[in-house]
TORPAKE-587258 format. One record per residue (C-alpha): residue in three letters; chain; x, y, z. Coordinates in steps of 0.1 Angstrom, whole numbers. Layout:
{"ALA","A",{X,Y,Z}}
...
END
This chain:
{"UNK","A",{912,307,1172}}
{"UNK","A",{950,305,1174}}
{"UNK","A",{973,281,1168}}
{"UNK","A",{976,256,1195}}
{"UNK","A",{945,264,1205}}
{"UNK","A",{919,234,1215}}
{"UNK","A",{886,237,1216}}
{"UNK","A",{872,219,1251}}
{"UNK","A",{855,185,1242}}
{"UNK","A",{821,176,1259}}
{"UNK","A",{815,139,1251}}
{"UNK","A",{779,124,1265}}
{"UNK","A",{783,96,1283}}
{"UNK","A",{768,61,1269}}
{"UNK","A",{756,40,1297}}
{"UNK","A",{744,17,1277}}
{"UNK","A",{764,13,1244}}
{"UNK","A",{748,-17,1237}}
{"UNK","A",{713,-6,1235}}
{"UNK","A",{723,29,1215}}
{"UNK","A",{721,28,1180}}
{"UNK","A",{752,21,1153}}
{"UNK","A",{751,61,1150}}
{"UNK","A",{756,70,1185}}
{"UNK","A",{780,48,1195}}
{"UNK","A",{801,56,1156}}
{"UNK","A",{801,94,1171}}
{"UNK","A",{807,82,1203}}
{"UNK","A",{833,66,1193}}
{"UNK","A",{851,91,1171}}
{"UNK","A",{847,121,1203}}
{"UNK","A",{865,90,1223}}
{"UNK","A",{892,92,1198}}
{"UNK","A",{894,130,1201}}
{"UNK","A",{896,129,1231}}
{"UNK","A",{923,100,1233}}
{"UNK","A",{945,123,1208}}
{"UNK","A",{942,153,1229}}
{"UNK","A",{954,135,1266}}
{"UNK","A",{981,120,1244}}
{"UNK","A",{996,152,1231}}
{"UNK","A",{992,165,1263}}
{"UNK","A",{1007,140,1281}}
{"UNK","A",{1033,139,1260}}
{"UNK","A",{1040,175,1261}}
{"UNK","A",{1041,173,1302}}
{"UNK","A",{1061,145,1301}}
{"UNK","A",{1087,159,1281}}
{"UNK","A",{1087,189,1300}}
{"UNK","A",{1096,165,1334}}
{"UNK","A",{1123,145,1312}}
{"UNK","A",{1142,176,1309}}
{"UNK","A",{1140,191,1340}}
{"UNK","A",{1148,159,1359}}
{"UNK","A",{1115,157,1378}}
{"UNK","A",{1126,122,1385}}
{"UNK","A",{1158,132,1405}}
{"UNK","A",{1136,150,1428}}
{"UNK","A",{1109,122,1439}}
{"UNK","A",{1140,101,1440}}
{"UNK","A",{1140,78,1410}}
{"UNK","A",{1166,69,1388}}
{"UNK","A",{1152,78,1357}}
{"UNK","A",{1120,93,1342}}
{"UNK","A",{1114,51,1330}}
{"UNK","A",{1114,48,1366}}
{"UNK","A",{1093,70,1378}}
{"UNK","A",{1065,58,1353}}
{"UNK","A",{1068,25,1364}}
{"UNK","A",{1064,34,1397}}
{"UNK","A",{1040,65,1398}}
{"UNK","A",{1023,60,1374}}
{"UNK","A",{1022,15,1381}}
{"UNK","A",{1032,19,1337}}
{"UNK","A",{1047,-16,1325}}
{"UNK","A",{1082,-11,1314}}
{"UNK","A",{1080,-13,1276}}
{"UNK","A",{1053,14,1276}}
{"UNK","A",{1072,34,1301}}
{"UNK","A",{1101,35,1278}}
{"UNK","A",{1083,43,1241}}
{"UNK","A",{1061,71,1262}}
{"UNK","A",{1094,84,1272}}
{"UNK","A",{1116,83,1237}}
{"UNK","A",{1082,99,1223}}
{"UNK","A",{1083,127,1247}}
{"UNK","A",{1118,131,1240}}
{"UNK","A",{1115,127,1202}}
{"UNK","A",{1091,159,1206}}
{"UNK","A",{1112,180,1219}}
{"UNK","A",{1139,174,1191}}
{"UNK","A",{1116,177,1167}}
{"UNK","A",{1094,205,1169}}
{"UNK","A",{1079,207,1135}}
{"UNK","A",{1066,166,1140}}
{"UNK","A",{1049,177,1173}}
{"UNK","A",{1031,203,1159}}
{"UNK","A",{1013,186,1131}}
{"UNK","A",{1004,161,1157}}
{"UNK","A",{991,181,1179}}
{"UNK","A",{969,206,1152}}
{"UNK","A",{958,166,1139}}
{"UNK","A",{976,170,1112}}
{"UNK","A",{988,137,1119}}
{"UNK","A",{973,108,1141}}
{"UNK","A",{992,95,1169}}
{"UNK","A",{1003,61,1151}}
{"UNK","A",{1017,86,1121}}
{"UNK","A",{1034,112,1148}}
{"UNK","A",{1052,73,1160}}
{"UNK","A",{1058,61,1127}}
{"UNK","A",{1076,96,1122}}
{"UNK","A",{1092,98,1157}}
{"UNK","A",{1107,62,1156}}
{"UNK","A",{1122,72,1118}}
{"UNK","A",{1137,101,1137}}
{"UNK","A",{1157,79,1158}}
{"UNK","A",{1171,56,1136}}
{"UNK","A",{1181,86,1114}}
{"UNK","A",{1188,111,1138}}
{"UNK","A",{1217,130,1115}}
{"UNK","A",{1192,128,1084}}
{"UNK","A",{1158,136,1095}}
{"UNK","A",{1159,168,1109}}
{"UNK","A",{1167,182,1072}}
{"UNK","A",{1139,164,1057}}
{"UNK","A",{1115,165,1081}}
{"UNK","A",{1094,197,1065}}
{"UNK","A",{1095,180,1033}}
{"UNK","A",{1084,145,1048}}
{"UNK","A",{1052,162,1069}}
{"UNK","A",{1042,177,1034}}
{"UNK","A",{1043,142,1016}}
{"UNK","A",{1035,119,1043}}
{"UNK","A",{994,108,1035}}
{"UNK","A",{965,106,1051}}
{"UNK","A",{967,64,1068}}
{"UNK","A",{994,51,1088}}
{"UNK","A",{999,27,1053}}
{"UNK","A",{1007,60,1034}}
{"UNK","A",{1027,71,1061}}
{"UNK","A",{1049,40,1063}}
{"UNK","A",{1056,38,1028}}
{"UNK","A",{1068,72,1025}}
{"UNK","A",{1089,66,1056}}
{"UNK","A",{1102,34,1041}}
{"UNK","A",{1110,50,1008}}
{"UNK","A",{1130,79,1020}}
{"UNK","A",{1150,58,1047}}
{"UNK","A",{1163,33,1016}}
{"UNK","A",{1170,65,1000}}
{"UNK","A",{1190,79,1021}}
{"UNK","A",{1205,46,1038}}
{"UNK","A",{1197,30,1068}}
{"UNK","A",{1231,17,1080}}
{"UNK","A",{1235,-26,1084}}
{"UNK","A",{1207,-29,1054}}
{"UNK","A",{1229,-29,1020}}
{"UNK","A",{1222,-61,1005}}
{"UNK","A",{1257,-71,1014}}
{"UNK","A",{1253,-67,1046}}
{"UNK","A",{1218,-82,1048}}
{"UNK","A",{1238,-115,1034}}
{"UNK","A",{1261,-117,1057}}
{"UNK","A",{1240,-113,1086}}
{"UNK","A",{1215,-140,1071}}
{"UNK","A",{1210,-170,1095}}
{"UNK","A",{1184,-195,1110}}
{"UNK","A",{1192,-214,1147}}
{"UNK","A",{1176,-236,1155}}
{"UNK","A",{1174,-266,1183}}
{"UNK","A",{1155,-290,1200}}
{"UNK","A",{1145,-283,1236}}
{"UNK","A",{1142,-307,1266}}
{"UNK","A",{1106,-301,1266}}
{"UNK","A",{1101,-315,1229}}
{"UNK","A",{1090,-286,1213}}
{"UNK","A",{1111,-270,1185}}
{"UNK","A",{1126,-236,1185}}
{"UNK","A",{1142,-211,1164}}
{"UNK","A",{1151,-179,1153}}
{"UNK","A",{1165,-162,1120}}
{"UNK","A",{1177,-129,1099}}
{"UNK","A",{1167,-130,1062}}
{"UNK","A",{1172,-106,1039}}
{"UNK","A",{1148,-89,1029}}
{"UNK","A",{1140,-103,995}}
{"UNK","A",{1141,-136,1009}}
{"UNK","A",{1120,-128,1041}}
{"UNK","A",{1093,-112,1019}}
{"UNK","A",{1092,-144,999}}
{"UNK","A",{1087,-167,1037}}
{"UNK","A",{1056,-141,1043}}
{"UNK","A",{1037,-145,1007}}
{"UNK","A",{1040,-181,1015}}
{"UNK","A",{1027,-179,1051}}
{"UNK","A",{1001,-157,1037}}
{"UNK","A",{987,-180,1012}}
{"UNK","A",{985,-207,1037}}
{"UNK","A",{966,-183,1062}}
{"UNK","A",{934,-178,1050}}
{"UNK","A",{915,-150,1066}}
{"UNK","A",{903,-168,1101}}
{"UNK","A",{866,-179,1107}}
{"UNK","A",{841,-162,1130}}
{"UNK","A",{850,-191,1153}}
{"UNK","A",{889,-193,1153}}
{"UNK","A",{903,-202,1185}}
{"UNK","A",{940,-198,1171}}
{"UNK","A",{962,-164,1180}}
{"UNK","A",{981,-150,1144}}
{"UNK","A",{1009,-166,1160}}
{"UNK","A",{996,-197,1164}}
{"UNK","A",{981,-200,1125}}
{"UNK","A",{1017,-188,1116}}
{"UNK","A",{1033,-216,1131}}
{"UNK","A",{1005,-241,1115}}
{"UNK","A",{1014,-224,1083}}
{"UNK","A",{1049,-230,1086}}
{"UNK","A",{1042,-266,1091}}
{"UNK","A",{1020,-270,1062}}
{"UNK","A",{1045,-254,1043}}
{"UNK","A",{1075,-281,1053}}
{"UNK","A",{1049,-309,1047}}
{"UNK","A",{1040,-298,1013}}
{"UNK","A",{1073,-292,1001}}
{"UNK","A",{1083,-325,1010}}
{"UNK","A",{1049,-344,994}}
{"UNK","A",{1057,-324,964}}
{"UNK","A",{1060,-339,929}}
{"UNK","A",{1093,-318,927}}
{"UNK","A",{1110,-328,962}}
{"UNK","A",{1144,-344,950}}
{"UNK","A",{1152,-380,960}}
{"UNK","A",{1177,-389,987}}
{"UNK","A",{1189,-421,993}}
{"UNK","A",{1168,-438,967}}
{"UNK","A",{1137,-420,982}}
{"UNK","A",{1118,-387,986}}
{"UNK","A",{1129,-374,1022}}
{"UNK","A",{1102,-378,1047}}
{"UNK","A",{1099,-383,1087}}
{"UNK","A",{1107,-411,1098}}
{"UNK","A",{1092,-427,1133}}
{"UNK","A",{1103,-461,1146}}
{"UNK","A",{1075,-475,1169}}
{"UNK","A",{1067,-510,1187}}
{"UNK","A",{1033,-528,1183}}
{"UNK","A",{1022,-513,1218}}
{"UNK","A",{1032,-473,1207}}
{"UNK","A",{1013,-484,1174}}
{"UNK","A",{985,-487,1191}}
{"UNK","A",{988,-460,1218}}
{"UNK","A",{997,-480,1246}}
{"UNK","A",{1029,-472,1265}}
{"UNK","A",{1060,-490,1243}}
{"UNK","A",{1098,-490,1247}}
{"UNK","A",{1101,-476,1209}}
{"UNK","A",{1084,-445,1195}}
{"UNK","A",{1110,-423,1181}}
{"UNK","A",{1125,-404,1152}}
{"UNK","A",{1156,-418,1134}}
{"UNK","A",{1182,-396,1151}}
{"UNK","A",{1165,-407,1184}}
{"UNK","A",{1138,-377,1193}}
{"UNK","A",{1108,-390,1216}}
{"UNK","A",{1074,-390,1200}}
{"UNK","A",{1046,-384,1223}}
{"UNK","A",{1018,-415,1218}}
{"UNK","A",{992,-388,1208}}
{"UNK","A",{1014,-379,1178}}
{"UNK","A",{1020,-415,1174}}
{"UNK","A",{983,-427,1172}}
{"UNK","A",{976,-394,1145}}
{"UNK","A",{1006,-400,1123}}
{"UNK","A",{990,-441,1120}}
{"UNK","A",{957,-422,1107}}
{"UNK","A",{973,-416,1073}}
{"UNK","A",{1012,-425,1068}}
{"UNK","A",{1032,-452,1050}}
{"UNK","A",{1040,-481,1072}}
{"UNK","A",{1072,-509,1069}}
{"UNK","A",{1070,-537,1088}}
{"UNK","A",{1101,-549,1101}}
{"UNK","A",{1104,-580,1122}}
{"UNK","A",{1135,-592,1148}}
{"UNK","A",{1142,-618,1161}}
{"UNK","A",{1150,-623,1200}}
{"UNK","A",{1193,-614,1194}}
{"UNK","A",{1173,-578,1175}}
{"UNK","A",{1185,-593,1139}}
{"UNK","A",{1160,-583,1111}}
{"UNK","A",{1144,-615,1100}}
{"UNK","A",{1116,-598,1075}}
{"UNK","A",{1112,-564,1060}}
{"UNK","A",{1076,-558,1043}}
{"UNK","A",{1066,-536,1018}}
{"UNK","A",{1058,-500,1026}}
{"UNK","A",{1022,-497,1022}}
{"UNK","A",{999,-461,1028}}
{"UNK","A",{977,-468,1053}}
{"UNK","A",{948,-451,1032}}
{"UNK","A",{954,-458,993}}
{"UNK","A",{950,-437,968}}
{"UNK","A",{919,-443,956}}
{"UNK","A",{901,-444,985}}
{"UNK","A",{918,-413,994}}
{"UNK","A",{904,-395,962}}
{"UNK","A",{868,-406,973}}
{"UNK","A",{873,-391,1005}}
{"UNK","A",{882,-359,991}}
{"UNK","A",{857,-357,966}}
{"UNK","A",{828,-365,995}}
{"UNK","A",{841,-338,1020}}
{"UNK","A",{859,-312,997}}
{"UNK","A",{877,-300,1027}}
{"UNK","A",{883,-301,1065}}
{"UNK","A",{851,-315,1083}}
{"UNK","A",{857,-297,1114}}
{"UNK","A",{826,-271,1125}}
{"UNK","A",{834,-238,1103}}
{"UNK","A",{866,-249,1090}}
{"UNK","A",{869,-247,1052}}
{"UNK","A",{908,-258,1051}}
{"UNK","A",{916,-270,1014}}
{"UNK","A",{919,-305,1013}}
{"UNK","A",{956,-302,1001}}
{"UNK","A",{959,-289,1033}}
{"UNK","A",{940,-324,1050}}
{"UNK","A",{949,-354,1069}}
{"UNK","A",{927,-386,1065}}
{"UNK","A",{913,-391,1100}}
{"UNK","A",{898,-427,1115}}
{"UNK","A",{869,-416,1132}}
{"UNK","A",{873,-452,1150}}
{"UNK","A",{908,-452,1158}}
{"UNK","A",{933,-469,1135}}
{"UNK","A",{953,-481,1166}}
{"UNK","A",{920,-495,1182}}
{"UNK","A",{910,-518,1155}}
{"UNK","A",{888,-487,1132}}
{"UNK","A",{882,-501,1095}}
{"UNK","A",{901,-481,1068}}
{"UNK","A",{866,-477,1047}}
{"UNK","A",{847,-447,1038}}
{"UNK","A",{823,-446,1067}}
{"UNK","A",{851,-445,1087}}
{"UNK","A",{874,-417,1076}}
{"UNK","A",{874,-380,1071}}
{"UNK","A",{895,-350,1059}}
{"UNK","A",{909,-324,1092}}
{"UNK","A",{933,-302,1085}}
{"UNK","A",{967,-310,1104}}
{"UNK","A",{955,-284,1132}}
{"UNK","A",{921,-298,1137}}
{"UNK","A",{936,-331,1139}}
{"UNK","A",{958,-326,1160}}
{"UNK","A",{933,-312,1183}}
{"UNK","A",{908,-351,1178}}
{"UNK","A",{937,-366,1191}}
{"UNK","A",{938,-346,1221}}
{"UNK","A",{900,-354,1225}}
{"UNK","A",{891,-322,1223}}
{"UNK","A",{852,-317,1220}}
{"UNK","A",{833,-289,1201}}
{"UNK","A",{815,-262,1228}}
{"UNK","A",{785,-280,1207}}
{"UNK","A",{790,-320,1214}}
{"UNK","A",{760,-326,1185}}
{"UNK","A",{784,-309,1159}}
{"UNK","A",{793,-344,1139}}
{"UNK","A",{821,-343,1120}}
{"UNK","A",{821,-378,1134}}
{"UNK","A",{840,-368,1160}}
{"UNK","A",{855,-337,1180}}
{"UNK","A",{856,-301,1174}}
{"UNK","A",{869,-269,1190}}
{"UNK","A",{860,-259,1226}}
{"UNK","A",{873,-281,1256}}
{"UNK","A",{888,-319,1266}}
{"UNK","A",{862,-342,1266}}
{"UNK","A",{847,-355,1296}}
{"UNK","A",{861,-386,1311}}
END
């Protein structure tokens, strides 16, 4: 058989993939993927083909983009990588055929087209070279890539350049969520991710959260921990912490006139009634002109000790198939706090910050007899 040549590919259909064995639907699968690699070469190749003719011109659409998006009802962003792939082939002849004898997979043939772009000048020299060396995974594949382009220099990522373009905006929306985005380079970034990574242990059968999601937990645990560290620096006479003003009636979750952060953000009473679960109260008193008459003593709402027997009793977070470290645990009043709940053993367990977020919300577990005294993951509880 010749080069370029394909064999045709029968593949029996599986009406009921459930009810066939794990052989027949792993061969099933693997003709799928045969199949898959041979409509994307060829779809490619056709498309390609249309891009430089102009086919688009002559069903009147502005661009080959276009006319996927249209004809083909494509969503833009995969309208435009089909398109820079097909175009990618064309320049680079060599790439297309080892993708299309399965030399490479399709996620290598993009890993090699996308390189091409952002070195067009450079890559059509090494390109032989690169196909000979490139591996058998995508991972292979990527490091290779990533290797030879810090070889040869990918413009704007000098270390210089990588610290002056380092930077981190952030700002506080009206709708009283946080929000930000940053540049760092790349020793630094790599540094955020192995942090993020230990606090994201590998997700349970029954996680409800998206990667992004447990990414943003993450980050949170990180700022906590780094500011209930032995090592956190004092400020002002004190480790820095958050601090939230709040009136007897936001204490205990009714509407108040006070529930805010020092530089005046608005805490939601949810957030209010969780962080009275297991924080360090003042009491401060006025008097009717708003003097301060009395200051008491900060005091933990759960001390130490009884802290330590919590943790030794539940080891880590009680919520249904959570095992969350108990570092990584808030003391919870299974009676609330706010509603007159005893600070005593019976009465308290660890949930991670997550988890406990989600009791406050009164969301239920999809079994209501899972007791972790309390709520777990599913839906809002019934009123």
């Amino acid at each position: 058989m010749g080069r370029g040549e394909r064999l045709p590919i029968i593949i029996p259909r599986l009406d009921d993939p459930a009810a066939a064995s794990a052989d027949e639907r792993d061969e099933h699968l693997m003709l799928l993927e045969v199949a898959r690699h041979e409509l994307e070469v060829q779809f490619t190749k056709t498309l390609a083909a249309a891009d430089a003719a102009g086919d688009h011109d002559l069903f009147s659409y502005p661009s080959s983009v276009a006319y996927l998006k249209d004809r083909l009802r494509m969503a833009g962003g995969r309208a435009h990588r089909y398109v820079k792939r097909a175009r990618a082939a064309l320049r680079h002849r060599a790439t297309f055929a080892a993708w299309t004898d399965r030399d490479l997979s399709t996620d290598q043939a993009d890993l090699m087209f996308q390189t091409s772009d952002r070195l067009p000048d450079k890559y059509p020299q090494a390109e032989t070279v690169l196909l000979e060396i490139v591996g058998d995974s995508v991972t292979e594949t990527k490091q290779v890539l990533d290797y030879w382009t810090h070889e040869v220099g990918r413009p704007g990522l000098d270390l210089e350049e990588q610290l002056v373009r380092r930077r981190f905006d952030i700002t506080r929306r009206a709708n009283g969520m946080v929000a930000g985005e940053f540049e760092l380079p790349s020793l630094a970034g790599e540094t955020l991710l192995t942090a993020l990574d230990v606090l994201m242990p590998p997700p349970t059968p029954d996680e409800s959260r998206t990667n992004s999601q447990r990414r943003a937990d993450a980050l949170e645990d990180l700022a906590r921990s780094y500011l209930e560290g032995s090592e956190t620096p004092i400020v002002g006479g004190e480790k820095p912490h958050l601090t939230v003003h709040v009136d007897l009636d936001a204490l205990a979750g009714k509407p108040g006139d006070l529930h805010e952060t020092e530089d005046g953000q608005v805490i939601v009473l949810e957030s209010i009634d969780q962080l009275a679960c297991d924080a360090s109260i003042t009491r401060v008193v006025f008097d009717a002109s708003s003097e301060v008459v009395d200051v008491g003593r900060r005091t933990r709402v759960i001390p130490a000790a009884l802290r330590r027997a919590i943790i030794a009793r539940d080891r880590h977070c009680t919520w249904p198939g959570c095992q969350r470290s108990s570092r990584w645990c808030d003391v919870h009043h299974v009676v609330p706090w706010s509603e007159g709940g005893d600070t005593v053993l019976s009465n308290l367990c660890l949930l991670c910050r997550y988890h406990h977020t989600l009791t406050h919300l009164e969301i239920v577990p999809e079994d209501e007899n899972d007791d972790i005294g309390l709520v777990g993951a599913g839906r809002r509880r019934s009123s």
